[in-house]
N, C-alpha and C positions, 0 to 999 in steps of 0.2 A: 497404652496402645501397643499392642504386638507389630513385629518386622512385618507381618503381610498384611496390617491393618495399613500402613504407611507405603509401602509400595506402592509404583502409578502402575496401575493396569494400561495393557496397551489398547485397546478399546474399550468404553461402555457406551451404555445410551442414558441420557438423561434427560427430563422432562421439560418443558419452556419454562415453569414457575421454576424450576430447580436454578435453572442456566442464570436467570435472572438472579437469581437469591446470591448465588454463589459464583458468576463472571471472574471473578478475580483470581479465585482457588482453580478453577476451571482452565483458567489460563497457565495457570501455574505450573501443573499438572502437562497440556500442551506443552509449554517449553521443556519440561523433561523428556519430551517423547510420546504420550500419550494422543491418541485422538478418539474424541468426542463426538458423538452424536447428539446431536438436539430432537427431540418428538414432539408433537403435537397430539396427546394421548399415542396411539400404538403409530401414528405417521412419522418417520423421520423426514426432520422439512430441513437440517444442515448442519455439517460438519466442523468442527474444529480440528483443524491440525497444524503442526509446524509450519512456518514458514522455510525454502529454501531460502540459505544465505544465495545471492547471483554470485554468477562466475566471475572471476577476477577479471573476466576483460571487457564482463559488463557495465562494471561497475561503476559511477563517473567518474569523472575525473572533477580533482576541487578545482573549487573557483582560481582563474588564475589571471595575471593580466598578461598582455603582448603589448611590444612595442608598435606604434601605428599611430597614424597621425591621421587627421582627416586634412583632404585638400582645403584648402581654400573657399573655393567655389562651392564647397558643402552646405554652407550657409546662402547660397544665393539663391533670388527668387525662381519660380522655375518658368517656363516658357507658359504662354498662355495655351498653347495646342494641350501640353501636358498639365497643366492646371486644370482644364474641360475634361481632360480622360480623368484623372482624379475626381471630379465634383459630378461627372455621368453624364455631362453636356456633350454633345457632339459637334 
């Protein structure tokens, strides 16, 4: 295989039976940099391309704990007014 047999093009089109056969190469290709088009005969019905990485201040934050305590009265029954607005009793 020659160097511009191996090279990712930065666009083509390729066929649904194709996409199907080859998903994985397809992707591969995508995270170099490539994007793909999917057709349905001569219709392009969607595209494959990179994902952006999000912004760093998007990003989440890992699971983490806080200190906190529940009261008390966390566990206690609740008033029967507020029991009815919970259950749609009026």
């Amino acid at each position: 295989m020659s160097a511009a047999e191996t090279s990712v093009p930065d666009s083509r089109t390729v066929k649904v039976q194709e996409a199907k056969t080859r998903l994985s190469e397809l992707l591969r290709e995508v995270e170099e940099g490539a994007e793909i088009t999917i057709s349905r005969g001569r219709t392009p019905v969607a595209r494959l391309v990179p994902v952006e990485p999000p912004a760093p201040e998007t990003r989440r934050r890992p699971l983490g704990y806080i200190r906190y305590k529940l009261p008390v009265t966390f566990f206690d029954e609740l008033p029967p007014e507020e029991m009815d607005a919970w259950e749609g009793e009026e």
